[in-house]
N, C-alpha and C positions, 0 to 999 in steps of 0.2 A: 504494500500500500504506500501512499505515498505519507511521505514526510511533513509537517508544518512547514519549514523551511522551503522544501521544495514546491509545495501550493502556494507562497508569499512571492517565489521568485518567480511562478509559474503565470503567476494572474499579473502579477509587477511587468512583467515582458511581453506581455501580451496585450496586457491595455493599454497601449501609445494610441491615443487618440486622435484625429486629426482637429485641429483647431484653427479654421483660416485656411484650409488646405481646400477649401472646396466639398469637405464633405469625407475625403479618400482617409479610409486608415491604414497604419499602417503594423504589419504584424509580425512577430517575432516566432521563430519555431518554440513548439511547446515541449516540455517537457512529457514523457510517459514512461511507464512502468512497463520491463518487459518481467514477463513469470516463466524462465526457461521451464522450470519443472512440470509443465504443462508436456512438455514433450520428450521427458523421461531424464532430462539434464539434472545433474546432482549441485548446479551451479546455486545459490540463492537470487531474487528479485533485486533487480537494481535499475536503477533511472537510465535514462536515454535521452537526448532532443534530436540525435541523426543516424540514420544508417546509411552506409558506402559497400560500394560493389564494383564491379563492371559487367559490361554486358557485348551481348552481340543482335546484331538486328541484321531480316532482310527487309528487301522493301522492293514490293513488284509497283513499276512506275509506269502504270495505265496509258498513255499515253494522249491525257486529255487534258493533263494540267495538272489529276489527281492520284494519290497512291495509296495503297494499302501496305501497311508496317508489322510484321512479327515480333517479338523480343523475346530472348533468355537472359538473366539477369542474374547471377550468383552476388550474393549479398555477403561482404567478409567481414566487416567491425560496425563495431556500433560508438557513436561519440558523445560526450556530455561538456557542454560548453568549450568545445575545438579540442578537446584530449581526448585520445583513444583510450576506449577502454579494453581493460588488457582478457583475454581468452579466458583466462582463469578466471576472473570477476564474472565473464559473461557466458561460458559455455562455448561460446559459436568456435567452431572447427575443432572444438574436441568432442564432445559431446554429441552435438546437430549440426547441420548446417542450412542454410537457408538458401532461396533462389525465389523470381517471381518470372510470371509468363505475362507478356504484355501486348496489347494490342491496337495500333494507332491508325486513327485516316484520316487525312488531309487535303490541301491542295499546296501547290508548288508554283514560283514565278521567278521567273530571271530579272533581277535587280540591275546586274552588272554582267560582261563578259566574265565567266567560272564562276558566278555568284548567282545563289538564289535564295530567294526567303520562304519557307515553309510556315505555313498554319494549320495546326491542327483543328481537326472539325470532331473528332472524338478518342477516346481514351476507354478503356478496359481493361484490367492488370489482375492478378492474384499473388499472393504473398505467399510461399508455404514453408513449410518446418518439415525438412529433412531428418528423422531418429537417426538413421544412418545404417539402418539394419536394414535392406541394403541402400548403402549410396548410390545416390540417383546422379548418372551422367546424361551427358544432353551429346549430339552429333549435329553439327551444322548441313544441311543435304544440300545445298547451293551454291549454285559458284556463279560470280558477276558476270551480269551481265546475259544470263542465257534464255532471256527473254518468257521463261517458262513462270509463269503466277504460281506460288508456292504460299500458303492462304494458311499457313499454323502449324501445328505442331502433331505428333501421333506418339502412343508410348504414355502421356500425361495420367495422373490418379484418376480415378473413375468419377471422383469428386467434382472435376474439374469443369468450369460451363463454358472451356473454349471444346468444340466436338473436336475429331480426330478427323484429320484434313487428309483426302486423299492423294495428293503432291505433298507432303508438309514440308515447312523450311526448317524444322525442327525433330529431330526423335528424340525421345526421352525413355532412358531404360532404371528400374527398379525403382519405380514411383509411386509403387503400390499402398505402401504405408506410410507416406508424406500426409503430412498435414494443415490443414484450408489457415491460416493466420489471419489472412487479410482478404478483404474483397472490393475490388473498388468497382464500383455500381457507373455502367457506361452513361445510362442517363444522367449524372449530377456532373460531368464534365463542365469546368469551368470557361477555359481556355491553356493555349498552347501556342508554342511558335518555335523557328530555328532560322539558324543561317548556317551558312553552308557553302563553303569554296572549294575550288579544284585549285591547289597548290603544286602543279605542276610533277615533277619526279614527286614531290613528297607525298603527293596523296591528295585527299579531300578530306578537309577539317572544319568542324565545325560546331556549334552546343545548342543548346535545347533549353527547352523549360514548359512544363505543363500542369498540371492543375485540375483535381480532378475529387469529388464525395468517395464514398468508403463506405460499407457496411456496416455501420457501429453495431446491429442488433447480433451482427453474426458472435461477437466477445465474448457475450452472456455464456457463449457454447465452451469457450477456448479458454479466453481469458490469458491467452500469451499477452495482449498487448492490453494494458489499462489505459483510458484516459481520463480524466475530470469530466466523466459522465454523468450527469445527462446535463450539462450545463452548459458544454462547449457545442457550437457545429463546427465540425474540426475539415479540412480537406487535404490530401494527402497531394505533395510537391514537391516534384520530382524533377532535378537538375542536371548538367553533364554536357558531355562532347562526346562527336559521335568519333571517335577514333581516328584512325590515320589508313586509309583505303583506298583501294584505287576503283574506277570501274564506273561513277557514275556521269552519265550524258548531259553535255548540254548543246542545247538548251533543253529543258526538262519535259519537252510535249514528245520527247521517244519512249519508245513502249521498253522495258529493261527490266530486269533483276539488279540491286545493286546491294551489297554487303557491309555490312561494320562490323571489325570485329576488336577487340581487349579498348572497348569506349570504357569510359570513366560514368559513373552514376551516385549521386547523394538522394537521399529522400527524406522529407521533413514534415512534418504536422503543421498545419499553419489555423488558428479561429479564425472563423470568418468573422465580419465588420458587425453585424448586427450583435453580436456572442461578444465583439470587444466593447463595443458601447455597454452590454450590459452588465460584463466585468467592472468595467470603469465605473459604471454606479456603483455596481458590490464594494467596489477600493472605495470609491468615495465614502459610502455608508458608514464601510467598518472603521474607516480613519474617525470620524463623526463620532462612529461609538466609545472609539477608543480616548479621544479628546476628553468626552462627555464625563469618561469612567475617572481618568487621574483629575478632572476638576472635585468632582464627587469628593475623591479620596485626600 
C-alpha cells in the first residue's frame, strides 16, 4: 500500500494547476504500487513513477497516407524519481519478466525531403507478467520492406484480445501462463504523434509519444499494479525513438513493410486535468484543515 509520504508527494506533483495558462494543466507522472507477489515473485511491494524497455515494431504502410503498426515490447526496470530500481528490490528478470503487445494506426505526411510527421488515430496495448515457467520468447517474421501486411502477432496467451493473425509480424512461444497486468482500452485513446527521418547510411531515426485510458477495473483481479483509486482518471504515456533502421520509403504514399528494431520505450501514468483540479481542491482543503487544527491548538 502506499505510504503517507508517498500520497503527499503523489497529489503535490500532480496538482500543478494551470493559472493564466488558458485553462491547460499540467501533469507530472504518478507514482504507483507494483505487488510482484501477485505473480509468484518473492520480491516485496514497492513504489514506481516509470517503467523502460525497448521494443520492436513493424509497420505495413498502406499506401494511402495511412498505416497499421504491431509492437513487442520487453519491459526491463522500473524507476522512482530518475533512479533505477535495482532487480533485487523489484523482482523483474529474476523472478518474472514483463513485455507488452501493442497496437497503433495512423496516418503519415512528408514534412521535408526524408522527413515525415506521423499521427496516430488509435492505440491498443497489453501489459503482461511473464512467471517465467516457461519464458516466453517473441520471433520477429519480417523483413523490410516486402510489401506483405503482417497484421499481429500468433503464439500470444489465450487471454489475449489481439486474435492470432494469419501472416503475423510476431510469434510468440510459451505464453501460456503469462499474465493480463495491464489493458489499455482502444477506445479512450487520447492522442499521438512522431517524427521520423531517413538519416542516410545511419538509418531512420526518430521518437514518439502517445496517450492512451487503461483498464482500471481489470486490478481488482491482479492487483500487480495499485493506483490512488478510484480518485484519479489516470492515462497510461508512452514515450521513445523508434530505433536506428533502415528500409522505410519516401515519400510515404508507397505501399511497404518497414521495421524497428532494439527502439528505446519509457511508460508513465499521467491524471488527467479534470482528476488535477480536483486534487488541487483536496490540497487546498487539507492545507485549510491543517491551518484551522494548529490555530485551534
Amino acid at each position: 500500500m502506499f505510504s503517507l509520504g508517498e500520497i503527499t508527494r503523489t497529489l503535490a506533483a500532480s496538482a500543478v494547476l494551470a493559472v493564466g495558462l488558458g485553462g491547460v494543466a499540467v501533469a507530472a507522472p504518478i507514482v504507483f504500487t507494483v505487488n510482484p507477489g501477485v505473480v509468484g515473485s518473492a520480491a516485496g511491494s514497492f513504489a514506481a513513477d516509470e517503467m523502460v524497455g525497448g521494443y520492436s515494431a513493424e509497420i505495413d504502410q498502406l499506401g494511402d497516407g495511412s498505416f497499421v503498426e504491431h509492437g513487442f515490447a520487453d519491459i526491463s526496470s522500473f524507476f522512482l524519481d530518475g533512479d533505477l530500481l535495482p532487480a533485487f528490490a523489484t523482482g523483474l528478470g529474476g523472478d518474472y519478466l514483463m513485455y507488452a503487445l501493442f497496437r497503433l494506426e495512423g496516418t503519415v505526411v512528408e514534412v521535408a525531403p526524408d522527413e515525415v510527421e506521423v499521427v496516430f488515430t488509435s492505440f491498443l496495448a497489453e501489459i503482461w507478467a511473464d512467471p517465467l515457467g516457461p519464458v516466453t520468447t517473441k520471433t520477429i517474421d519480417v523483413v523490410n520492406g516486402d510489401a506483405i501486411d503482417q497484421t499481429g502477432f500468433a503464439g500470444q496467451n489465450g487471454g489475449s484480445s489481439f486474435g492470432t493473425a494469419l501472416t503475423p509480424a510476431f510469434t510468440l512461444s510459451g505464453a501460456g501462463d503469462d499474465i493480463l497486468v495491464l489493458d489499455v482500452m482502444a477506445g479512450d485513446f487520447l492522442n499521438g504523434s512522431a517524427n521520423i527521418e531517413d538519416n542516410g547510411p545511419a538509418g531512420i531515426e526518430g521518437d514518439f509519444q502517445v496517450r492512451s485510458g487503461f483498464n482500471t477495473d481489470f486490478f481488482v483481479l491482479t492487483d500487480f499494479f495499485e493506483f490512488l483509486k478510484p480518485l484519479l482518471l489516470l492515462t497510461l504515456q508512452a514515450n521513445g525513438n523508434t530505433g536506428n533502421e533502415t528500409g522505410i520509403p519516401f515519400p510515404p504514399v508507397a505501399a511497404t513493410d518497414i521495421v524497428f528494431r532494439n527502439a528505446s520505450l519509457n511508460i508513465t501514468f499521467i491524471p488527467e486535468p479534470g482528476t488535477l483540479a480536483l486534487l488541487g481542491l483536496g490540497l487546498f482543503g487539507a492545507g485549510a484543515l491543517a491551518r484551522r487544527r494548529r490555530l485551534a491548538a
